[in-house]
C-alpha atoms as one frame of an Amber mdcrd trajectory, in Angstrom:
protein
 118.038 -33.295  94.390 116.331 -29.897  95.733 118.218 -27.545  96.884 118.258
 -24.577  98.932 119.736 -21.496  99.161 120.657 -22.871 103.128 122.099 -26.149
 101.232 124.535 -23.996  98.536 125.541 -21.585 101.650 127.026 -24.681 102.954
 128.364 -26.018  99.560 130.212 -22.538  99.456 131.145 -22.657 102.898 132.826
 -26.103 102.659 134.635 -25.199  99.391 135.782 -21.966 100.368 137.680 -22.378
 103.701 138.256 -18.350 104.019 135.028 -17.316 103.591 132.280 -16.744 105.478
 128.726 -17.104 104.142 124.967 -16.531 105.759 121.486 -16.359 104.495 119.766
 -13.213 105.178 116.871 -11.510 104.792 118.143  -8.106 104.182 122.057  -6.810
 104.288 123.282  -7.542 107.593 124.955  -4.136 109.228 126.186  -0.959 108.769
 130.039  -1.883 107.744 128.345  -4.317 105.076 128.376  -3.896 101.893 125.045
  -3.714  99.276 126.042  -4.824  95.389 123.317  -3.248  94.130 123.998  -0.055
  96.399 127.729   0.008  95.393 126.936  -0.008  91.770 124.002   2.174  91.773
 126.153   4.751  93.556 128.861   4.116  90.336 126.161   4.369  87.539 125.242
   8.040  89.134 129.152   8.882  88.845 130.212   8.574  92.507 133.216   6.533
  93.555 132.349   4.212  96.471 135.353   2.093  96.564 137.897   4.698  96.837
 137.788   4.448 100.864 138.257   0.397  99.827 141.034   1.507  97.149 142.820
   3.671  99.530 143.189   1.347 102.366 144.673  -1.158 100.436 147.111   1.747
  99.008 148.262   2.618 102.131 149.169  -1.057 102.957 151.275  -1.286  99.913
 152.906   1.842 100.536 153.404   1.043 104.315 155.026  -2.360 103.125 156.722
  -1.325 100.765 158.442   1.697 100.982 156.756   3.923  98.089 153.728   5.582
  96.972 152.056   2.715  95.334 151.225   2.860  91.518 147.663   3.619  91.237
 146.784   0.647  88.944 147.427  -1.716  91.566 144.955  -1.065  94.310 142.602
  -0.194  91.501 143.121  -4.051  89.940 143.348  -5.604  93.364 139.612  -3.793
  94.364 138.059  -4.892  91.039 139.183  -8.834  91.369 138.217  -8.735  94.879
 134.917  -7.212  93.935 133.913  -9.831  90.832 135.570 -12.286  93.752 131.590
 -12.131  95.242 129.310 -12.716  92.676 131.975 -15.385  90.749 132.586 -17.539
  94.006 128.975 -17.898  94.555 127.719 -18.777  90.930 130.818 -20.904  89.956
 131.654 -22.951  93.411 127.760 -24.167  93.696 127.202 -24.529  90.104 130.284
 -26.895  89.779 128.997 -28.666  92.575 125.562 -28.766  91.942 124.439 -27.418
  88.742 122.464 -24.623  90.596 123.341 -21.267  92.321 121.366 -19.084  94.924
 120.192 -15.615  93.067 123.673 -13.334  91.902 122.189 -10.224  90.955 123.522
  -7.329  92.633 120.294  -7.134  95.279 120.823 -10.660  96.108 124.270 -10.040
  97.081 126.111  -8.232 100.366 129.716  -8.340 101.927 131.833  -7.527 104.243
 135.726  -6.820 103.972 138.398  -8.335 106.001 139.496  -5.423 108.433 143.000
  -5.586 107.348 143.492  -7.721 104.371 141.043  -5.660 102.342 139.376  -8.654
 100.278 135.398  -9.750 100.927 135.839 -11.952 103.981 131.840 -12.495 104.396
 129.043 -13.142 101.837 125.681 -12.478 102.786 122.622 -14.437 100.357 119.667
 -11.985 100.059 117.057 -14.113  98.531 115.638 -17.219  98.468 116.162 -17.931
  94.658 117.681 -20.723  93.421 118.483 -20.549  89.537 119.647 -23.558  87.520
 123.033 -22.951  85.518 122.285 -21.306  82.272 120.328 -18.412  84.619 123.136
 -18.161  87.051 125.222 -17.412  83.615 123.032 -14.660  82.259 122.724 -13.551
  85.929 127.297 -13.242  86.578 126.932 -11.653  83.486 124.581  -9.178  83.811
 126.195  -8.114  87.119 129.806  -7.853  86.374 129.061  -6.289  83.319 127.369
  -3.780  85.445 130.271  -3.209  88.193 132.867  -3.441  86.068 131.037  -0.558
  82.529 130.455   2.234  85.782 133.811   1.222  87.810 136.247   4.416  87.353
 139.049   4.019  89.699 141.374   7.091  88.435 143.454   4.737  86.609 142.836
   3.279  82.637 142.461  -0.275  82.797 141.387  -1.366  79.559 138.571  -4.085
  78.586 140.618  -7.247  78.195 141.866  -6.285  81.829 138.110  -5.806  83.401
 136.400  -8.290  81.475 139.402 -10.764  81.165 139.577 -10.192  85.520 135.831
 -11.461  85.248 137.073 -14.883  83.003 139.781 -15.121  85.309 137.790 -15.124
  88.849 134.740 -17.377  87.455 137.736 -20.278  85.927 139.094 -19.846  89.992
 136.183 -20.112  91.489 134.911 -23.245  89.356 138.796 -25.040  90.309 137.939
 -24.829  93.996 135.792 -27.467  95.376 137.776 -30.936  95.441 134.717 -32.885
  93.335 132.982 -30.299  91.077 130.851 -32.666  88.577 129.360 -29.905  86.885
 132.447 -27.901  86.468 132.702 -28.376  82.798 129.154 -27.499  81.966 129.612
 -24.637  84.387 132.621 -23.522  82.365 130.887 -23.689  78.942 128.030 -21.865
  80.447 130.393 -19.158  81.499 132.252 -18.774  78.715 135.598 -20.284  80.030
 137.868 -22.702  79.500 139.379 -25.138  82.359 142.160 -25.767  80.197 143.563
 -22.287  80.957 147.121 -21.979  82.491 147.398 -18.081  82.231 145.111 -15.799
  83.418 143.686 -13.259  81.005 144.162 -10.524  83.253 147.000  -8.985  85.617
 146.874  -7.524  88.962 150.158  -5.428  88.675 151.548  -6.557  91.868 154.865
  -7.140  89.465 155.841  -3.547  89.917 156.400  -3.122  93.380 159.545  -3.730
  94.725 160.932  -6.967  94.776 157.999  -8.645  93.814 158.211 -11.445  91.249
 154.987 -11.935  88.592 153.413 -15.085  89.862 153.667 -18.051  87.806 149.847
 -17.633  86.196 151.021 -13.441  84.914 149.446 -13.235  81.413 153.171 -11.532
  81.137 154.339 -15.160  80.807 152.948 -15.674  77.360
């Protein structure tokens, strides 16, 4: 089968039931966000998710009850960034074997207005890579984000990196028949047969707030 970057819009669509997704020729609006600006603007040492960091901060602290530690809004952006270019490589790839372009100028979002986390995906090009491209291509972009992200906080490699196993293994679990899922996996560099994440999100250490049941704490 051909496919088009239309035809794996939909694929995501249909798999992912909270997000929105759109072809477009260019990145939609103001309030949406460029991956390729975003991490350009990191690699020349500015900090263009604070605003993102800080909103979600506030939240916590508004909910509840203290000042938030840092790490957690910090985790919580960098998931929900690696969120974009994972769900669209790994949900059409385990469907299809095949992905629409995930470099960072292929990609654009947009934030939920309170929840924080990319709500809307925007497809820049009309690529369409087979799997072992779309591989080299999550790669080469998270690897990106994730060497020039400095969010005030240490979070060490097997956090970042492990948060980038962690959101490709979800995003290959989602749609309900994936044939390609385990050559997607082995092309990523994960395994299926994962309980535990790699990586935690610290939302354990605000108050009352059990580790859910995937916490790497667990092990």
């Amino acid at each position: 089968m051909t496919y088009t970057v239309g035809r794996l819009a939909d694929v995501l669509a249909d798999s992912v039931s909270w997000l929105s997704v759109r072809t477009a020729d260019a990145v939609p609006g103001p309030d949406w966000v460029s991956c390729a600006s975003l991490i350009a603007a990191q690699e020349a040492g500015e900090d263009p998710t604070a605003e993102w960091r800080a909103a979600a901060a506030a939240d916590y602290a508004r909910d509840y009850a203290i000042e938030p530690p840092v790490q957690v809004a910090a985790m919580f952006t960098l998931m929900w960034y690696l969120q974009v270019p994972s769900l669209v490589a790994g949900v059409t790839t385990a469907v299809t074997g095949f992905a629409p372009a995930v470099t960072p100028d292929a990609l654009a979002f947009r934030r939920h207005p309170t929840a924080h986390y990319p709500a809307e995906v925007a497809l820049l090009s009309e690529e369409v890579v087979p799997l072992e491209v779309a591989s080299r291509q999550l790669k080469a972009h998270t690897s990106a984000f994730l060497d020039s992200y400095e969010p005030g906080v240490k979070l060490g490699s097997l956090q970042r990196f492990g948060a980038a196993d962690d959101e490709v293994r979800s995003a290959l679990r989602l749609p309900e028949e994936a044939p390609y899922a385990d050559q997607a996996a082995a092309a990523f560099g994960v395994s299926l047969e994962q309980k535990l994440r790699t990586s935690c999100c610290y939302f354990y250490v605000l108050p009352n707030v059990a580790a859910c049941t995937t916490c790497p704490r667990f092990r």
